[in-house]
C-alpha positions as CSV (number, residue, x, y, z in Angstrom):
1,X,0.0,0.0,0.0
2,X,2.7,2.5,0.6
3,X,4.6,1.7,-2.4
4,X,1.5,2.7,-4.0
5,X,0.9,5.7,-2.3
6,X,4.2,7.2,-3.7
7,X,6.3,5.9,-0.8
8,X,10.0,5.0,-1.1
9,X,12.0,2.4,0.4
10,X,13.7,4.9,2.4
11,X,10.4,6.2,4.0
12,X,8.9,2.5,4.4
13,X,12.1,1.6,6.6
14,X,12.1,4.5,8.7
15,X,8.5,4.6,9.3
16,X,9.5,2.5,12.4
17,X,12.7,4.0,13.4
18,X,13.4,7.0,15.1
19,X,14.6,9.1,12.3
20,X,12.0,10.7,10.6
21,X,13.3,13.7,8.9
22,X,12.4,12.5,5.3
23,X,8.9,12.6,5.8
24,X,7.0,16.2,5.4
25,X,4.5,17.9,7.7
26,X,1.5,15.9,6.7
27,X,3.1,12.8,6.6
28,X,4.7,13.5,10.1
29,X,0.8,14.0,11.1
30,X,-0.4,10.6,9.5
31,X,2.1,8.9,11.3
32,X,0.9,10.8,14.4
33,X,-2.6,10.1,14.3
34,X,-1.8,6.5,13.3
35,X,0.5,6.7,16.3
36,X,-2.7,7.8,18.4
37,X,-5.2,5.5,16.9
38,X,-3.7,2.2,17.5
39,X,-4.1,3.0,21.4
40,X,-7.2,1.2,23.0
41,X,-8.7,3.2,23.8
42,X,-7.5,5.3,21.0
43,X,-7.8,9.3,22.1
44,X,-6.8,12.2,19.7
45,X,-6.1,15.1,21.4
46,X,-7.7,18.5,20.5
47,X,-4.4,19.3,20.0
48,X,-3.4,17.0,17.0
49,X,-7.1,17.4,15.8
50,X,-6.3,21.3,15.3
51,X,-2.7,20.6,13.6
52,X,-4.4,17.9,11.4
53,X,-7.6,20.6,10.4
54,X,-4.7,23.0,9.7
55,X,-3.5,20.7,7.1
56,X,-6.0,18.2,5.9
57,X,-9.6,19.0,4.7
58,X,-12.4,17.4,6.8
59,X,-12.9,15.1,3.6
60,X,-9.0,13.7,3.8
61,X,-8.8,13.3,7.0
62,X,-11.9,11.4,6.8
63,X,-10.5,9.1,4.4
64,X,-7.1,9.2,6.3
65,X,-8.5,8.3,9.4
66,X,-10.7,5.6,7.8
67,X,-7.6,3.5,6.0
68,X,-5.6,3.7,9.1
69,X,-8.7,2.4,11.2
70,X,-9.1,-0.5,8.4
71,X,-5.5,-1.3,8.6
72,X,-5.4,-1.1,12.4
73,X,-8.8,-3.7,12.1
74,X,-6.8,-6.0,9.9
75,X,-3.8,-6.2,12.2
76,X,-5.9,-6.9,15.0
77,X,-7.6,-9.8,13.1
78,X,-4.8,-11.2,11.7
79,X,-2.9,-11.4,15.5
80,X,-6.7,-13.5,16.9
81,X,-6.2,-16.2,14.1
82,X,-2.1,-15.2,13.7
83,X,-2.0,-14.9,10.7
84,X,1.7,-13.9,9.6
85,X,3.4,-11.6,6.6
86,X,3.4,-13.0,3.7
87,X,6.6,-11.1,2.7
88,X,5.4,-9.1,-0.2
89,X,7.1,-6.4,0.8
90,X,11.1,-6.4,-0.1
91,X,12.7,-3.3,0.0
92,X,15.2,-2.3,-3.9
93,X,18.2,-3.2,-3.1
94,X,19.3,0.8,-3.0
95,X,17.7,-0.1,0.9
96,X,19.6,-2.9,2.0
């Protein structure tokens, strides 16, 4: 999916490190709110709710907030039957 949303290697990797300075302001604030709605209960603070609205339209964020809900859904399901990767994913070898 990321590939497909324009993502590079580079970004895909560091998605889960702690170096994020490729990634602009709004995809910083995905990551955020992704961040924020994986937490049970998941809570989004009026704070990151005015930094998203300065950013994304009501209709993106709608659809933003929806993908990373489906994802988070499918993650969850696949850990009750644990289901594992299916190793799709393999970064160019410029990543390696």
């Amino acid at each position: 999916m990321g590939k497909k949303a324009g993502l590079t290697d580079e970004k895909l990797l560091a998605v889960t490190g702690s170096d994020r300075s490729s990634f602009n302001t709004k995809e910083l604030l995905a990551i955020e709110l992704a961040d924020a709605m994986v937490n049970a209960p998941a809570n989004i603070s009026d704070e990151l709710y005015k930094r998203l609205r300065e950013e994304f339209s009501e209709e993106q964020l709608l659809d933003l907030g929806s993908q990373i809900a489906f994802e988070n859904f499918r993650a969850r399901l696949n850990r009750v039957f644990d289901v594992g990767s299916d190793e799709l994913y393999k970064p160019g070898p410029a990543s390696r």
